[in-house]
C-alpha positions in Angstrom: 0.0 0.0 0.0 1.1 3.9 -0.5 1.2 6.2 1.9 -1.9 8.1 1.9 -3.9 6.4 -0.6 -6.4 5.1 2.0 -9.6 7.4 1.9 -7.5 9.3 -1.3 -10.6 10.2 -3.9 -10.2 8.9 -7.3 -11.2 11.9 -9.2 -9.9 10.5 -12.8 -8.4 8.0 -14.6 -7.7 7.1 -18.5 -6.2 4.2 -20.5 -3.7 5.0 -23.1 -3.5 1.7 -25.6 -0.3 2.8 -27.8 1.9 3.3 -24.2 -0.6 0.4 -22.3 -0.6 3.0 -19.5 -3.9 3.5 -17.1 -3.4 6.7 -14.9 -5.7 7.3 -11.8 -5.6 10.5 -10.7 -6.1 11.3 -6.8 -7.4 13.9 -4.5 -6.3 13.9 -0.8 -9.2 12.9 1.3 -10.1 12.6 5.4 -6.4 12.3 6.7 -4.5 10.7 3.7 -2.2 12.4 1.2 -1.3 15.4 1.9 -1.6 17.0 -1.9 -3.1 15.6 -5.0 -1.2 12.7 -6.6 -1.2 10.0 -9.7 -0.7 6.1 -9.7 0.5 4.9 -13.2 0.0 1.9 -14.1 2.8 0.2 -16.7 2.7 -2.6 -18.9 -1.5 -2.9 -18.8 -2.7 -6.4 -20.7 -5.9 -5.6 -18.9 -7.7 -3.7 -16.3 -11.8 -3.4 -15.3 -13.8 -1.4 -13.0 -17.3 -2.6 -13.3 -18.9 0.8 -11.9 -16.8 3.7 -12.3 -18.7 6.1 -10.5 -16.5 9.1 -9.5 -15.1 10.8 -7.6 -14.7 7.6 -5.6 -13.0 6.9 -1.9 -10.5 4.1 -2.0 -9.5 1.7 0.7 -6.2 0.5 -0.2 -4.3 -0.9 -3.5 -3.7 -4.1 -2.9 -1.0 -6.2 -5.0 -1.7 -10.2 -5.9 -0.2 -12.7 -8.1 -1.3 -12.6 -11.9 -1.9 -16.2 -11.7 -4.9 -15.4 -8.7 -6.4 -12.5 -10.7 -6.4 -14.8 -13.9 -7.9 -17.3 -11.9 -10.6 -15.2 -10.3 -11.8 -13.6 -13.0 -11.2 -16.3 -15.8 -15.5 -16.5 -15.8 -15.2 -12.7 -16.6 -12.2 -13.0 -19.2 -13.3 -15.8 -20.9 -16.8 -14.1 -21.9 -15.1 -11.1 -22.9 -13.0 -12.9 -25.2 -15.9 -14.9 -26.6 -17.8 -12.1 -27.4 -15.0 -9.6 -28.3 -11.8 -10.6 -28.3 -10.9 -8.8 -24.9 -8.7 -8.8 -23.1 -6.5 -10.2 -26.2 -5.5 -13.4 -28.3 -3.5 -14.6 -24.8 -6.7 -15.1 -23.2 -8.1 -18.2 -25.6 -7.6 -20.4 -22.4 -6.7 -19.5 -18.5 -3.8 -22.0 -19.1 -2.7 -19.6 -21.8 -3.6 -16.7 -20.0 -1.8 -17.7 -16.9 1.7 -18.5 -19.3 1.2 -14.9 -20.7 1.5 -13.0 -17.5 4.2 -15.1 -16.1 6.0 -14.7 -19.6 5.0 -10.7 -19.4 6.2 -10.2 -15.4 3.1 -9.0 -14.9 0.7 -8.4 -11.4 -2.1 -8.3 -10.1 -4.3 -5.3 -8.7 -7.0 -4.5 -6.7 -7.9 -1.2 -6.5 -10.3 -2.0 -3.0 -12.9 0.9 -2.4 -14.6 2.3 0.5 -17.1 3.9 -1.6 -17.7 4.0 -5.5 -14.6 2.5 -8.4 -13.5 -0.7 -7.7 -11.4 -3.1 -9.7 -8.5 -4.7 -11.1 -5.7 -4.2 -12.9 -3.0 -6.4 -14.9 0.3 -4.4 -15.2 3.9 -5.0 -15.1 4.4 -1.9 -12.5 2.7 1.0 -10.8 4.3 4.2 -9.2 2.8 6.8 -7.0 3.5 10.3 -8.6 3.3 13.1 -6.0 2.4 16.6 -7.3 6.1 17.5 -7.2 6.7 14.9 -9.8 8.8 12.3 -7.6 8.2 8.5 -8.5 7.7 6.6 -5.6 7.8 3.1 -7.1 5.1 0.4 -4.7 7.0 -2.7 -3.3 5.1 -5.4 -2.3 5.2 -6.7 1.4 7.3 -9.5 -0.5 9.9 -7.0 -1.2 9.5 -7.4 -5.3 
């Protein structure tokens, strides 16, 4: 978890396909951040939030394996690749899907809300961006 993400407001966030970069843009909330601040996503093969109401109040950011997200949303995958092709030729099987994020380095996210946006996200990295411009890359609790 960043510092002062909890109760941070999600007040934006876009999805670049030609950089594969999803930006969420944060507001300080009750006690959190103390300025407004970014969290880039790099390296996105996929990401969903299934009601993106904004501005929205997170509870954390919350870092798993690709291999669990794959798994816990393979229902979820697997019809949007039946009916459109999304999230992408790698996802013609969870075996397949599973190789591909291995392959790619990539992890899971969950972007855990108190109120409003929730979702996931399937990236290689994310970094915390204050409004000075500093990168603060996230380490998981397992130090990668």
């Amino acid at each position: 978890m960043f510092a002062g993400i909890h109760d941070a407001e999600v007040v934006a966030y876009s999805f670049d396909s030609r950089t594969a970069e999803l930006v969420l843009s944060l507001a300080p909330g009750h006690g959190s951040a103390a300025a407004e601040f970014q969290l880039i996503f790099r390296g996105v093969a996929a990401h969903q939030f299934p009601y993106p109401q904004l501005p929205s109040i997170v509870l954390d950011l919350a870092e798993t394996s690709a291999a669990t997200l794959v798994a816990r949303e393979w229902a979820n995958l697997a019809a949007g690749f039946r009916q459109c092709g999304w999230p992408g030729p790698w996802a013609v099987s969870a075996e397949a899907a599973t190789a591909f994020c291995i392959s790619c380095g990539l992890r899971g996210y969950d972007l855990e809300q108190s109120f409003g946006m929730y979702g996931w996200i399937l990236a290689r990295s994310v970094e915390r961006v204050s409004s000075a411009g500093a990168f603060q890359p996230f380490v998981s609790a397992s130090g990668r």
